[in-house]
N, C-alpha and C positions, 0 to 999 in steps of 0.2 A: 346253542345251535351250531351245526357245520357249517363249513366253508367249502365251497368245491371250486377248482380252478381249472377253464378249459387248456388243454394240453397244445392247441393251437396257438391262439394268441394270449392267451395268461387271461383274459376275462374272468372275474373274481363273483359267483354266485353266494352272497350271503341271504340266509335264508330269512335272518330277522330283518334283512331291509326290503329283501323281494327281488321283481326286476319289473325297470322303470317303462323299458322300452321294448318292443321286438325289433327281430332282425328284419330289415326293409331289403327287398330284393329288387336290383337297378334293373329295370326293361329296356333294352336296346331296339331299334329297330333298324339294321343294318342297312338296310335298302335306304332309308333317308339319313340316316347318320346319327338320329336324335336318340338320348336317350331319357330316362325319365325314371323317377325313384316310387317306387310303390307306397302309396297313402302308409301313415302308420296309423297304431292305434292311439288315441285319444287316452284311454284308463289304461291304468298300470297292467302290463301284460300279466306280471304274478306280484300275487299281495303278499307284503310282508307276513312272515309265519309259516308260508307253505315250506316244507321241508322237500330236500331233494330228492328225492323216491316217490314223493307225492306229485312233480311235478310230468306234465302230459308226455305222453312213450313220443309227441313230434318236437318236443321244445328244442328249440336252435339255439345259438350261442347270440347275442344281439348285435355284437361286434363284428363275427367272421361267418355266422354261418351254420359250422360245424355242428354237428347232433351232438344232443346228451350223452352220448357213450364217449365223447373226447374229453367230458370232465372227470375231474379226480379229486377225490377227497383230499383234504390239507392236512394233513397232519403236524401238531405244534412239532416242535426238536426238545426232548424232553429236559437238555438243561441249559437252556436260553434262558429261562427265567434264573439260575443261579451265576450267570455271568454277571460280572459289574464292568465299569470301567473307571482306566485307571487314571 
């Protein structure tokens, strides 16, 4: 399965684990100074296995925010796995 990493904050979408949380958006109310964090969800916002094309055209990044078009595929570096060390 892919990896995608948002280009914001580096937030790492693996598809075989899912994602655990959504992004909570902080409510302010200026006039009184208080601010307050939006309820989250209770169940896993995406279940392990959904792949990234599959997930919804709103999905936010859960850390920053940012929409699904700020993520990008990983791509391994083709000869990491032939480095050793010395």
């Amino acid at each position: 399965m892919d990896i995608y990493v948002c280009r914001m904050c580096g937030h790492i979408y693996d598809s075989a684990k899912g994602e655990a949380k959504s992004f909570s958006r902080i409510l302010c109310d200026s006039g009184k100074g208080q601010c307050e964090i939006a309820a989250e969800q209770k169940t896993p916002y995406v279940k392990p296995g959904v792949d990234f094309k599959d997930l919804p055209a709103d999905f936010r990044c859960p850390v920053c925010g940012y929409p699904k078009s700020f993520f990008r595929k990983q791509v391994p570096e083709p000869l990491a796995a032939l480095r050793t060390l010395s």
